[in-house]
Each structure stands twice: as structure tokens, then as C-alpha cells.
C-alpha atoms as one frame of an Amber mdcrd trajectory, in Angstrom:
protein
 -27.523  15.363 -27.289 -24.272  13.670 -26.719 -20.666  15.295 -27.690 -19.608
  13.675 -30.503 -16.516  14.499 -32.080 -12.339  14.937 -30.821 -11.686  17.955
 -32.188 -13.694  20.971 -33.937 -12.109  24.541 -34.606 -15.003  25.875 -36.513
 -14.031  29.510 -36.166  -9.874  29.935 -36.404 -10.379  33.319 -36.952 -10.391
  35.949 -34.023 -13.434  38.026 -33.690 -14.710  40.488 -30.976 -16.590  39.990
 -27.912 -18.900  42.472 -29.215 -19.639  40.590 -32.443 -20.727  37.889 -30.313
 -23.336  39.855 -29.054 -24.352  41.481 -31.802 -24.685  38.446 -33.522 -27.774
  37.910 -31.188 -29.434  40.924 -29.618 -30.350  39.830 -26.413 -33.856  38.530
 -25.560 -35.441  38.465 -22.337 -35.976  34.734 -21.391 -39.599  33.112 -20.686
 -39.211  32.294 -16.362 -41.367  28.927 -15.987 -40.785  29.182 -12.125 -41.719
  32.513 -11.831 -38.683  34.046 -11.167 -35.041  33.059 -10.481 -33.972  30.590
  -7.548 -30.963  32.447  -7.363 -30.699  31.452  -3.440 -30.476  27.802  -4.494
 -26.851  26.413  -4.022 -25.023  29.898  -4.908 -22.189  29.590  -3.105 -23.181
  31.135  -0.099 -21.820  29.120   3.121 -18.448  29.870   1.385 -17.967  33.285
   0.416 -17.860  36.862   1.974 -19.992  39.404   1.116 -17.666  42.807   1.065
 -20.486  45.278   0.686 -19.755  48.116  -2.151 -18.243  50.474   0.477 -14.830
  51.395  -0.886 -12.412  52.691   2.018 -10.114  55.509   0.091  -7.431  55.545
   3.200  -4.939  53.302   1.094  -2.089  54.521   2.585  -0.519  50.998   4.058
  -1.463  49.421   1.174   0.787  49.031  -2.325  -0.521  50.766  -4.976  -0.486
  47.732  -7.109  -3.471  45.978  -5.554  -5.700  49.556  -6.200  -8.102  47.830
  -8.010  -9.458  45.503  -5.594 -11.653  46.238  -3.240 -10.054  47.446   0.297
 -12.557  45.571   2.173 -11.612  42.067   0.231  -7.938  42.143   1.686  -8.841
  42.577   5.201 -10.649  39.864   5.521  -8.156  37.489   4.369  -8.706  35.621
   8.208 -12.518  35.398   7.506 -12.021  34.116   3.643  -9.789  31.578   4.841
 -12.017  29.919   7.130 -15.108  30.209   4.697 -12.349  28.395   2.028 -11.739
  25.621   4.564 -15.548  24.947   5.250 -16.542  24.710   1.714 -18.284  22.021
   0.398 -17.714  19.604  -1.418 -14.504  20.901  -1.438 -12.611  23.534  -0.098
 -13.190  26.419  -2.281 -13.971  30.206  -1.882 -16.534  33.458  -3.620 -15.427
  36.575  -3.176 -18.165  39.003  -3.935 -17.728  43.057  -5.178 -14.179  41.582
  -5.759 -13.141  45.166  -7.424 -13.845  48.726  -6.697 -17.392  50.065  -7.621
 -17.487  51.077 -11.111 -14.089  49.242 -11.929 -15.037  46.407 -13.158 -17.651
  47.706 -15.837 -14.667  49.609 -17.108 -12.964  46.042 -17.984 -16.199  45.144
 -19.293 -16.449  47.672 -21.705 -13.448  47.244 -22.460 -13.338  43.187 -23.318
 -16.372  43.978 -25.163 -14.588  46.237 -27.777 -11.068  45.388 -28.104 -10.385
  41.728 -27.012 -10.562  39.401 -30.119 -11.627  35.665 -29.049 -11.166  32.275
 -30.819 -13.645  29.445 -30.633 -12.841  26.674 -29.700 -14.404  22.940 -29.654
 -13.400  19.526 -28.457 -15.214  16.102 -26.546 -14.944  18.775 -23.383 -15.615
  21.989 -23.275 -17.499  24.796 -26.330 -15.937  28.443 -25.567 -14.709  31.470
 -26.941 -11.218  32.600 -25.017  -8.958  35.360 -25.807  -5.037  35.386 -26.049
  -3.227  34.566 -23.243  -3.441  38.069 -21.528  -0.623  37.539 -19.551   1.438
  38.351 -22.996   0.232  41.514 -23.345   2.789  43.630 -23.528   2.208  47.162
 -21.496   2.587  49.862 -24.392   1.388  47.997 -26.826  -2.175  49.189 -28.850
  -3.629  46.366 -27.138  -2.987  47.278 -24.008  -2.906  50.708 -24.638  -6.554
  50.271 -25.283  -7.625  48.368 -22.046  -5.776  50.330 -19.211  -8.141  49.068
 -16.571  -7.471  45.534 -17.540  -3.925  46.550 -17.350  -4.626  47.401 -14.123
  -6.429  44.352 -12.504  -3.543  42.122 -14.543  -0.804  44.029 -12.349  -3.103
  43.262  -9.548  -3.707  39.620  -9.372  -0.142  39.409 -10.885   1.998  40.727
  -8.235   3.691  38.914  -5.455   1.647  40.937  -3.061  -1.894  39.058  -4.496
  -0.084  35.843  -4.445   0.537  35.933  -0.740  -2.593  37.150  -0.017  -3.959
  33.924  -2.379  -1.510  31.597  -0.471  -3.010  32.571   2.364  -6.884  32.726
   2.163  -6.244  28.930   0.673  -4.094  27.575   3.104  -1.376  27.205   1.449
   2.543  27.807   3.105   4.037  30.908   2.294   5.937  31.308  -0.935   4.130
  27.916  -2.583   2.849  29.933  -5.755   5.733  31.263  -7.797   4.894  33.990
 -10.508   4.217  31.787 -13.214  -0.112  33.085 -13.726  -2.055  32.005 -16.431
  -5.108  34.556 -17.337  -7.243  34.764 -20.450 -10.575  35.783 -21.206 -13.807
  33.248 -21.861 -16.581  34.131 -23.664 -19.209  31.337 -23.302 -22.185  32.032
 -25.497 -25.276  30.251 -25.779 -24.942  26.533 -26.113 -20.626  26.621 -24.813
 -20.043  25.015 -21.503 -17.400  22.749 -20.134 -17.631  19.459 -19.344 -16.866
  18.026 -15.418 -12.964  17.601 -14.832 -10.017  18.615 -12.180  -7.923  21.655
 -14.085  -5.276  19.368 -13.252  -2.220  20.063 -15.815   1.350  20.028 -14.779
   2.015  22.535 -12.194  -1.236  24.408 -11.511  -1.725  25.015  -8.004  -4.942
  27.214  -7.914  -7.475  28.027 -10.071  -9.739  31.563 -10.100 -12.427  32.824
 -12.277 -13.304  36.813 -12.145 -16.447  36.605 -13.727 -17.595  39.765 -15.764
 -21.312  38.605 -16.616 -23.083  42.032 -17.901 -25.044  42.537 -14.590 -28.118
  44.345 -16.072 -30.628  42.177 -15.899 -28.962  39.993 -12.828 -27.843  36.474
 -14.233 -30.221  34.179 -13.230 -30.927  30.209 -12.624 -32.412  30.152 -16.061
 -29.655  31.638 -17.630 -27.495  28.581 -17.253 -23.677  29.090 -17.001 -23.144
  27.872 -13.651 -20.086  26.917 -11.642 -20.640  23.326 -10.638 -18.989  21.345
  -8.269 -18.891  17.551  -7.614 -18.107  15.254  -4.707 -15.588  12.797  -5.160
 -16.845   9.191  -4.931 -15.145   5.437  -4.968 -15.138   4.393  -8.703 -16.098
   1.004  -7.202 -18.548   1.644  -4.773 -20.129   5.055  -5.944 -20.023   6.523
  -2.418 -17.852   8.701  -0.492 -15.066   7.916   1.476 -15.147   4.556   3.465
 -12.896   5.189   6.799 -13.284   1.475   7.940 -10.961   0.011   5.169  -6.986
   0.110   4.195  -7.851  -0.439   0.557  -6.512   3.382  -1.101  -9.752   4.103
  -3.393  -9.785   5.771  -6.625 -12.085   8.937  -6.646 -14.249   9.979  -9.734
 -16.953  12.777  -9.737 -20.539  11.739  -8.919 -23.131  11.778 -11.753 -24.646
  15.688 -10.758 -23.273  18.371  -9.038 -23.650  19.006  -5.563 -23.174  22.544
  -5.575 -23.625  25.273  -8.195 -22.433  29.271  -8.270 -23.959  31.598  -9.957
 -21.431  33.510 -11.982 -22.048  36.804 -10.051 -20.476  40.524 -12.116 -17.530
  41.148 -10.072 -17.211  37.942  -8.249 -13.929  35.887  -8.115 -14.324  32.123
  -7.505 -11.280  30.117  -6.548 -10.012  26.850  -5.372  -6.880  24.957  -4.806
  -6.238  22.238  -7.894  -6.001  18.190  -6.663  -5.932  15.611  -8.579  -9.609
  13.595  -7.762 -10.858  16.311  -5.531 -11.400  19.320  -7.398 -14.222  18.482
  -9.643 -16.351  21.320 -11.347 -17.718  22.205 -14.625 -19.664  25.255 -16.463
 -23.070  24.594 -17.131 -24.067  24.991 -20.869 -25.009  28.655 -21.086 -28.905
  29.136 -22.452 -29.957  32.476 -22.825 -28.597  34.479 -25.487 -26.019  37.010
 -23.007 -22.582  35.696 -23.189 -21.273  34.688 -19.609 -17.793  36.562 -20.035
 -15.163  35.746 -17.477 -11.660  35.942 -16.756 -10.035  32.939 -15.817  -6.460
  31.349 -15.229  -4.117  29.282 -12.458  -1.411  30.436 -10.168   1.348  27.795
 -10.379   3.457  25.725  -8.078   7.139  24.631  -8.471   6.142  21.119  -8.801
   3.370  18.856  -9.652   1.126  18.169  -7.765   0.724  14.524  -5.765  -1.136
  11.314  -7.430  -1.288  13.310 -10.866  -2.332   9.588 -12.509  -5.690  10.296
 -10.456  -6.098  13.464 -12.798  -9.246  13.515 -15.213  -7.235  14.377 -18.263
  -5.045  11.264 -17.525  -7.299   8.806 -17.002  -9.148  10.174 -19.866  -5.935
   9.739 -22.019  -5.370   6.236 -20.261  -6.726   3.376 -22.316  -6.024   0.973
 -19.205  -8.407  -1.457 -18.007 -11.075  -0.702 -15.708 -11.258   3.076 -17.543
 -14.404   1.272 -20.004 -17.750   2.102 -18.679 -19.726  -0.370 -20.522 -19.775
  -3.091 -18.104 -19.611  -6.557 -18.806 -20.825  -8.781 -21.527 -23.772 -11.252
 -21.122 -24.694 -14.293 -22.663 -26.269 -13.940 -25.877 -29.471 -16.433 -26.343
 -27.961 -19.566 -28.230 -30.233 -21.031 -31.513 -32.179 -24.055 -31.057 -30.589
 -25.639 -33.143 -27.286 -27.816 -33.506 -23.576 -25.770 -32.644 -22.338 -26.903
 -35.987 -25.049 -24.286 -37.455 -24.605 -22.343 -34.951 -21.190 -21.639 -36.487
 -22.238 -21.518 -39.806 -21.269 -17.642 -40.893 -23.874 -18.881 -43.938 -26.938
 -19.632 -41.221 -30.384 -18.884 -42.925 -33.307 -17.434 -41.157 -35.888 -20.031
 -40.951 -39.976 -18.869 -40.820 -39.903 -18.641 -37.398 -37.474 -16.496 -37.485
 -38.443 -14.399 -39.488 -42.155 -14.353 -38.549 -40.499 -13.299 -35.006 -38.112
 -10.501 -36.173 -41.181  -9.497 -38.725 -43.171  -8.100 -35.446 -40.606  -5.178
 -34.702 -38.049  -4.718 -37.854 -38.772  -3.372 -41.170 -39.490  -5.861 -43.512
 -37.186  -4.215 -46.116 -34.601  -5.642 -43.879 -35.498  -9.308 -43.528 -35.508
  -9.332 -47.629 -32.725 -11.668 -48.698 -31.895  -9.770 -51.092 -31.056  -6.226
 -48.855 -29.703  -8.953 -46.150 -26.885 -10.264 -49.059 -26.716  -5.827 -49.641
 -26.173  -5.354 -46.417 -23.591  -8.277 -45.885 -21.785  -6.790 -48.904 -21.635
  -3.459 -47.627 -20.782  -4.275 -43.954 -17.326  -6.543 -45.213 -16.225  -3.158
 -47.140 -17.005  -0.688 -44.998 -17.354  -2.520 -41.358 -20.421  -0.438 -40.318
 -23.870  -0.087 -41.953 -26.966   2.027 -40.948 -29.964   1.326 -41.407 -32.589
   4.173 -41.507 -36.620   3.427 -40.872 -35.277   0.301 -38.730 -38.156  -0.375
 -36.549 -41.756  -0.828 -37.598 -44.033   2.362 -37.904 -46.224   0.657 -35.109
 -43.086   0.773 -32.897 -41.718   4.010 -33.751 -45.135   5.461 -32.955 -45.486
   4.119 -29.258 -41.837   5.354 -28.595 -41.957   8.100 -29.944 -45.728   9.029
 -28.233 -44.117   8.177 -25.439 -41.338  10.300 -25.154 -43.109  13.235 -26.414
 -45.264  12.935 -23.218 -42.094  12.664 -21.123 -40.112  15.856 -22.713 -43.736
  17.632 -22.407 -43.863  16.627 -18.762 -40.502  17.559 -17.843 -40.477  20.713
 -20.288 -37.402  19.581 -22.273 -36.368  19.945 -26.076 -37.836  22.921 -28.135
 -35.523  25.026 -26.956 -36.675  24.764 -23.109 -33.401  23.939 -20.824 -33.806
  22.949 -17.059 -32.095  24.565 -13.798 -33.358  20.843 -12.547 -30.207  18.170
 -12.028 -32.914  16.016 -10.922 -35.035  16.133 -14.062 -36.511  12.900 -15.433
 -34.774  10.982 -12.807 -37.222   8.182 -10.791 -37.115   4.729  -8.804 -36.139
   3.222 -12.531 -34.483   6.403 -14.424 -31.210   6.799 -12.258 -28.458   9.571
 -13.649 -25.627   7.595 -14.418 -22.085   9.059 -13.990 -18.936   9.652 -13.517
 -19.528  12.957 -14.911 -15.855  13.566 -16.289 -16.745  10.802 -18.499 -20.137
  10.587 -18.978 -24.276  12.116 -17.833 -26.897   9.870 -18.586 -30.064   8.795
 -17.823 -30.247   4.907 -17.428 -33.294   3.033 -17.520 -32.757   0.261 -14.477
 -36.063  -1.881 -14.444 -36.996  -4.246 -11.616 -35.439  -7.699 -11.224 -38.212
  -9.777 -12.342 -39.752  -7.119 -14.208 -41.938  -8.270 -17.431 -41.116  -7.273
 -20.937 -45.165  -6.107 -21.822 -45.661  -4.361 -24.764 -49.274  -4.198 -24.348
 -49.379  -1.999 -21.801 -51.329   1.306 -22.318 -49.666   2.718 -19.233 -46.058
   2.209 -20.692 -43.351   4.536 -20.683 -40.472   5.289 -23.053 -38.003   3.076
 -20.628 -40.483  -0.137 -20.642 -40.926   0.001 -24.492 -36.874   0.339 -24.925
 -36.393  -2.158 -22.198 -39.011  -4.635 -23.838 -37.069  -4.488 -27.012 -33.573
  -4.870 -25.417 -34.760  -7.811 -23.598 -36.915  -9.821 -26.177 -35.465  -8.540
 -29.983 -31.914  -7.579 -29.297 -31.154 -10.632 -27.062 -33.026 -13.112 -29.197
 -31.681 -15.837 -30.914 -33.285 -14.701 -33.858 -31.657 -11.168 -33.883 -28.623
 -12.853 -33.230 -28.819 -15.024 -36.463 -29.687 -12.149 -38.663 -26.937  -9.913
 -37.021 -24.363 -13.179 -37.506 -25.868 -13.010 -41.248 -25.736  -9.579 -42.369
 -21.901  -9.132 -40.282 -20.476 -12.430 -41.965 -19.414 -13.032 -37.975 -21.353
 -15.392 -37.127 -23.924 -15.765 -33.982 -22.719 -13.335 -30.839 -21.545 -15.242
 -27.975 -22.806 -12.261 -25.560 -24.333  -8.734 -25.699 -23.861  -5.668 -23.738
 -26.666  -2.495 -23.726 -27.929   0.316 -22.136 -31.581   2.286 -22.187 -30.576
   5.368 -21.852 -32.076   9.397 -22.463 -29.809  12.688 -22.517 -31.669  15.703
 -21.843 -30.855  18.820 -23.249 -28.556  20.917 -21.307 -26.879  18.140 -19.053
 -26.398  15.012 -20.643 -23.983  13.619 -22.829 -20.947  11.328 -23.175 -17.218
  11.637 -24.034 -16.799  10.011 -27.212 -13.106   8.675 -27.286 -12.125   8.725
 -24.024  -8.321   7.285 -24.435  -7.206   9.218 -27.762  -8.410  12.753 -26.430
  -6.574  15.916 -27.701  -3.521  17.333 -25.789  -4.869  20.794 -26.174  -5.556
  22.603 -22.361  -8.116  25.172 -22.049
């Protein structure tokens, strides 16, 4: 269902890693496609696959950077060329990232002395840990995770930075040792919504993910790393060579590609503003995907940081609405000094009209005069039981044939982007904002509520098109608002399905607060 609140903290106190899983003993998930599709979009044409072999001659080599796999830093000419050829845009996998055996130390370690805070806002559900990069070395904390100590130290030093700056193109001595690093926990039902990372001076993002690797993470499992290509706002495609107008970009409605997050794997990327869109696919199984995940930082911003997600998420300028236009609300037959009456009475007609789909409890005069009452003291009413039982019976038949079809709801998430989508269900995007299903009928399509053959989208559509636009509608909403008839309308037929849709709900006042 869609996101629907600013700001949630709903656990301020710290608890343990391992309390999260306890709190669930894992269960084995149902497969419906009998097995994983692990193969599918995982990151492959991008990354190097270092093989477990651990060479022990690491005598040209700093001792600092002992964690990490020998085999990983000698093919810094063969990761940067993978990193330039990634699509959609450059990024980089690096698999068997640390020493065999190295990283389940860590593990072990997160589980049972790392204390994690959840956190909730419009964007993103997780559990994350202290900044790690204030742990202090001889403190208990630290005292009690040497091996994290160690791979800190690691990714830390200048040595890791260069080698960074250099698998991702970057000149020599760009990163300076500013490093964020803390450790995510997302649990069943966290994820994080599509944006850039794009806050003041991050230059490249990573993600060491620590996913328990017995049994392998799987499709099914959710918790992806997805990545988006960067379309015109205006015309929803890519780049257009043949014109001198400078576009602005916004992630496409799905991902294009999708990572697994792979035990001792480090994803990375360089941050820019409109390019670097990704998000973590809401986690569904009940294993926590455990990670840990920071920036290396520049000396400066980067270019075109209004472009940035979080800004134009914060911007409340025009063209950042996503509603579209308004259109002409049908006018009553009769004379435009009643039209403007805020006092206009339903006639029979009326009323024998609006009688076919609304309640009747609502058509009463005296719930309308309630209603009115409650509307000018409150400005907002709902109104439960709304549509007749007739109505709410052929919609509601009707979607329950869809969500059966596509296996969604009751607890059944899909690995499918594509899900639900068809010539007249389109996904509807940009993702940093919004993931929707929109119901797009045919121009000259006709509103018939007759049909036995008729989805969820023709029902909706048929009472968008002949209630909601009505004059009728338009007399009662006038009535019951004290406003007066609309002069236009705007809507939408839309369906979220579990486990990719929703929508930012105040895009414009968001929170300040990074993650």
C-alpha cells in the first residue's frame, strides 16, 4: 500500500541485530517458480568474479588492506573497465570481496554486539547502527568486534581510497578521508525507496553486503539492489542527441537492473545528481538482509546538485506536481445564477441518478446538512460504506480475480516488475516520487457497466467517467463542501501492488534527516 506518513521513529531505542532475528525464527519460503532466478539481472556484465583462492604472498602489499581479498586488488584494470560498461550506469560488484572465512567473523560479530535503531520516513524502513566510523579503537565496542575493526582500517585508509579512485575513474587524490560507514539491518517489510544518495559532498557510494549466506539469498527473498535509467521528465525517454534543449532527468517507473545482495559482495558506484538512481527492494522473507554501507567524499559538491532527488523532493516549484492538469467539470443544465448558488438543491433527477451508485444514507438531506456541518469545521469528511453493495461487490469480485491471477496480497510478494501491467495498466513513474499502476483506457472507449467480462480498471474507469464527472456529483459535492459546483476535476485509476508500489506523500515538506 502506499507510504503514508513524514516521519515515524517507532523504535528510539537501540536493540541488537540478533533480537531482530530472534524476534522471527526464520522460515523457509514457499518458491512459486520452482526455484530462484538468481541469473536474472544480478549484476553480472559488471562485476568480477575473484574466485575464493586467497594468495598468502602479501609481502608488497600494506598490511592494512589484509582483509580483502588479494585477488580483488589486482584486478583493479579489469574492475575498472567492467565499472565503465555498466548499465544503466556506470557501477561495479565485486564478488568474495574479503578473505574466506573473514567475513562470517564480522557477521557474527554484527549479530551480537552492534545495537541498531529503526528508523521510518516517506523513503526508506531500516534498522542502521551508529555511525561506525566513531568507534573508537579500545573501546568495549570495538574491543568486541576486532574483525570489523579490521575491514574499517581497510576501506578507511588512503591506500583503499586510491585503489577506489581508480577502479571508478576518478583522478587521483579526488576522495579525501572523510568515509561514512554504518551498518543496515533491513528486515522483512524495510526497503528504500528510488533516489540519487546525492547529499553535499558524497562522491561514491559502496554497500558490503553481509546477507547470512546459508540458504543462498534468493529472487524471492526480495532485498534487491535496483537501478534505474534516467529519462526526460518531459518526454519519458532517454536522452534525445538531436536537440540543444538541456533536459531534466528523473528515474523511469521500474528498474532496469537488479543485484542480488550476494554475502561478501561490495557494490559501488560513483554519486551524480540525475544519474545514479537505485533503490532496495522491500525485503520479504523473514532473514534480515544485513549490510554495511557508507560514501567516500569529495572536497566539493558535486555539479547540477538542484537535479538531486532530495532537492527536488524538498522543492515545491512548479512542474514538481504529478497530478496533471485539471479538466472541465460537466456544467448543470440549468441557469449559471444556480449554478453559483452554494445553497443548490438536488432535484429528482439528480438524485434518482446519484441513487444508482452512492449510498442512499448519503443523498438524505438530513446527513447532506451533517455532512456540510462537519466539512466547514473540520475541512475533510469521510464517508465509510460510500458506494452501493451492488458496486462494491463487482469491484471488489473483480480485483480478487486479478490479485488471484497475479498471486498478490496474502502475504505473496512478486520478483515480477512487470506484474499486472497490460496494453491499458501502464506502471506509472518517476519512481523517486511515485510506482503506480494507472489504468489508461482507449480513446473512445465506452463506460459499460454491464459487461460480464469487466475488469477492476473498466468498473473504476466507468465510475470516474459517468459519477465523478457528472453534473450531478458535482452539485452534491458543491452542497455538502458549501463551495459551490467544481469548475474542473482531476483523477487517476490506479492499483499498488504489494511489494513495489506506492507514493511519496508530501513531496515538498520532506524531513532533512539522511540515511
Amino acid at each position: 500500500s502506499p507510504i503514508a506518513s513524514t516521519q515515524r521513529n517507532l523504535s528510539a531505542t537501540p536493540i541488537s541485530i540478533s533480537a531482530i532475528m530472534a524476534s522471527d525464527p526464520p522460515i523457509k519460503r514457499a518458491r512459486t517458480n520452482g526455484g530462484s532466478s538468481g541469473n536474472r539481472n544480478n549484476g553480472g556484465d559488471s562485476s568480477v568474479n575473484n574466485g575464493k583462492d586467497d594468495d598468502d604472498d602479501r609481502s608488497n602489499k600494506n598490511i592494512i588492506l589484509d582483509p580483502i581479498t588479494s585477488h580483488v586488488l589486482t584486478q583493479s584494470d579489469k574492475l575498472a573497465s567492467t565499472y565503465r560498461n555498466g548499465t544503466p550506469y556506470p557501477h561495479g560488484m565485486i564478488r568474495d570481496f574479503c578473505k574466506a572465512g573473514f567475513m562470517e567473523k564480522i557477521l557474527t560479530e554484527l549479530k551480537h554486539n552492534s545495537k541498531v535503531k529503526f528508523k521510518e520516513t516517506d523513503l526508506f524502513r531500516v534498522y542502521q547502527s551508529v555511525d561506525l566510523g566513531n568507534l573508537e579503537y579500545g573501546s568495549e565496542l570495538a574491543t568486541n568486534m576486532p574483525a570489523l575493526m579490521k575491514l574499517k582500517s581497510a576501506i578507511y585508509s588512503q591506500e583503499f581510497r586510491n585503489f577506489v579512485e581508480g577502479i571508478t575513474g576518478l583522478n587521483p587524490g579526488t576522495l579525501t578521508n572523510e568515509v561514512d560507514c554504518a551498518a543496515n539491518c533491513h528486515a522483512k517489510g524495510c526497503h528504500l525507496l528510488c533516489h540519487d544518495d546525492v547529499i553535499g559532498t558524497r562522491k561514491v557510494s559502496y554497500i558490503i553486503y553481509l546477507t547470512d549466506p546459508s540458504p543462498t539469498w534468493t529472487d524471492e527473498d526480495g532485498g534487491r539492489l535496483e537501478l534505474y535509467d534516467a529519462v526526460d521528465e518531459k518526454t519519458d525517454h532517454g536522452v534525445d542527441t538531436t536537440t540543444t534543449v538541456t533536459p531534466r532527468f528523473v528515474p523511469g517507473a521500474l528498474p532496469v537492473k537488479t543485484i542480488l545482495p550476494e554475502f561478501n559482495s561490495m557494490a559501488y558506484f560513483v554519486v551524480k545528481p540525475g544519474v545514479s538512481f537505485h533503490s532496495v527492494q522491500e525485503v520479504f522473507c523473514d532473514r534480515p538482509r544485513l549490510s554495511i554501507q557508507g560514501w567516500y567524499h569529495a572536497e566539493d559538491t558535486p555539479e547540477q546538485m538542484e537535479n538531486a532527488t532530495l532537492q527536488r523532493l524538498k522543492s515545491a516549484e512548479k512542474g514538481e506536481d504529478t497530478e496533471g492538469g485539471f479538466e472541465e467539470m460537466a456544467s448543470p443544465s440549468s441557469s449559471s445564477e444556480d449554478a453559483d448558488n452554494l445553497n443548490q438543491e438536488l432535484n429528482q433527477e439528480d438524485r434518482a441518478f446519484l441513487g444508482r451508485y452512492i449510498n442512499a444514507a448519503y443523498l438524505a438531506d438530513e446527513s447532506m446538512g451533517e455532512m456540510r456541518t462537519r466539512f466547514e469545521e473540520e475541512s475533510s469528511v469521510k464517508l465509510r460504506h460510500f458506494l452501493l453493495d451492488e458496486w462494491n461487490a463487482k469491484i471488489g469480485g473483480a480485483f480478487a480475480k486479478e490479485d488471484e491471477r497475479d498471486k498478490l496480497g496474502r502475504d505473496r510478494p512478486a520478483s515480477d516488475y512487470s506484474i499486472g501491467t497490460s496494453d491499458r495498466w501502464k506502471a506509472v513513474g518517476p519512481a523517486h516520487k511515485q510506482r503506480f499502476l494507472q489504468y489508461q483506457p482507449t480513446k473512445d472507449q465506452i463506460c459499460d457497466d454491464s459487461d460480464p467480462n469487466n475488469g477492476t480498471g473498466e468498473y473504476l474507469h466507468h465510475l470516474r467517467r459517468t459519477l465523478f464527472q457528472s453534473s450531478s456529483f458535482g452539485k452534491w459535492l458543491g452542497f455538502i463542501t458549501s463551495l459551490g459546483h467544481p469548475l474542473g476535476q482531476r483523477g487517476k485509476v490506479r492499483r499498488f501492488r504489494p511489494g513495489h508500489d506506492y507514493t511519496v506523500a508530501h513531496y515538498g515538506v520532506l524531513t532533512t534527516n539522511s540515511v
